[in-house]
N, C-alpha and C positions, 0 to 999 in steps of 0.2 A: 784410119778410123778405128777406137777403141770395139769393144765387142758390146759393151751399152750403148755405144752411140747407136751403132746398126740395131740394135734391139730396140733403142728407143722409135728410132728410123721407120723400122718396117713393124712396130706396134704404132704409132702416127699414121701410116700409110692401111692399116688394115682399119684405123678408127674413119679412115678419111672415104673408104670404099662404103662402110658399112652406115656411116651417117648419108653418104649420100643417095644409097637404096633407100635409107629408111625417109628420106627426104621425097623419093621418086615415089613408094608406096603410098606415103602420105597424099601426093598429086592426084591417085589412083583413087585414093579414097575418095577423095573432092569429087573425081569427075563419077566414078562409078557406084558410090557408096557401100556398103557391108565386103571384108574383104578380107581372106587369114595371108599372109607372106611370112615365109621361112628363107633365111639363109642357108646354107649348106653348104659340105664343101671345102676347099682348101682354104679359103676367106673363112668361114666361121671356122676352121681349127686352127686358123695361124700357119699355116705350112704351105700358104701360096708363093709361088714364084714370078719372075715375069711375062710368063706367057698364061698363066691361070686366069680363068674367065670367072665369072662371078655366079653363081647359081643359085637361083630362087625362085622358089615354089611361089604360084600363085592362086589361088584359090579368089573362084566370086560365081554367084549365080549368073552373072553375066555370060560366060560362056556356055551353057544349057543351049542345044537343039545347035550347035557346030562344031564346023570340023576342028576333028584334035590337033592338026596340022596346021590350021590357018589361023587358031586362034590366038597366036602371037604375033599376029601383025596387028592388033591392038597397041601394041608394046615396044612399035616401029621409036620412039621418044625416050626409051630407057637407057639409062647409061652406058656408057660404055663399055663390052664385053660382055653384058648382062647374058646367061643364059635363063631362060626362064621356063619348067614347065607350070602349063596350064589345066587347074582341074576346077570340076561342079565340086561342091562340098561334097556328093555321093561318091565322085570318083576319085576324091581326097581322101575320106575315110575307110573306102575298101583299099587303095593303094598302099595304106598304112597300117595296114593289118598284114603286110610282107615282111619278112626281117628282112630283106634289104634293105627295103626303106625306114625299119627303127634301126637300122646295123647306121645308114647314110644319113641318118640323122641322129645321132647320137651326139653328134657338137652341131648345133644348131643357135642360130641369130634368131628371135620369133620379133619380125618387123612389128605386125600386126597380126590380131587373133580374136575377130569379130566372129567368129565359128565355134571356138574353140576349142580347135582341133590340139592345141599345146599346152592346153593349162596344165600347170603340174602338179 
């Protein structure tokens, strides 16, 4: 296999992960309404491999007044390898005032951004 074919390959393979979050968000929308989702991660810079999980921020009112640890078993339905964390729009906006978190989003997917926590 040429070094385009693989390029094409694993540029195919990251459009195929990245439409199908964006496809899962969309579901998310349906069911829960108002909602920001961020990709992140080795999927949104290209540099994933085959054990790389998929990482995505979730933000929604929905989670308000629960646990920060259970509140991904909403998310039992998400694709495969999905990591997700889950914040209130409050604890998306303080989170994000971290350089870690502008340094870990710096290549970023913005699914959706009903918040907009991403506009640019």
């Amino acid at each position: 296999m040429s070094i385009e074919e693989i390029i094409r390959k694993r540029t195919r393979e990251r459009e195929e992960v990245i439409e199908g979050v964006k496809r899962y968000v969309e579901a998310l929308r349906a069911r829960w309404g108002k909602l920001t989702a961020v990709l992140y991660g080795s999927y949104a810079r290209g540099d994933f491999n085959l054990w790389s999980d998929i990482d995505v921020i979730i933000v929604s009112e929905r989670f308000r007044g629960t646990n920060f640890v259970t509140r991904c078993a909403d998310l039992l339905d998400a694709p495969p390898r999905t990591e997700a964390i889950c914040w209130t729009p409050e604890e998306a906006a303080k989170a994000l005032e971290k350089p870690w978190w502008r340094e870990a989003l710096k290549h970023r997917v913005v699914l959706a951004d009903d918040y907009g926590l991403f506009c640019e």
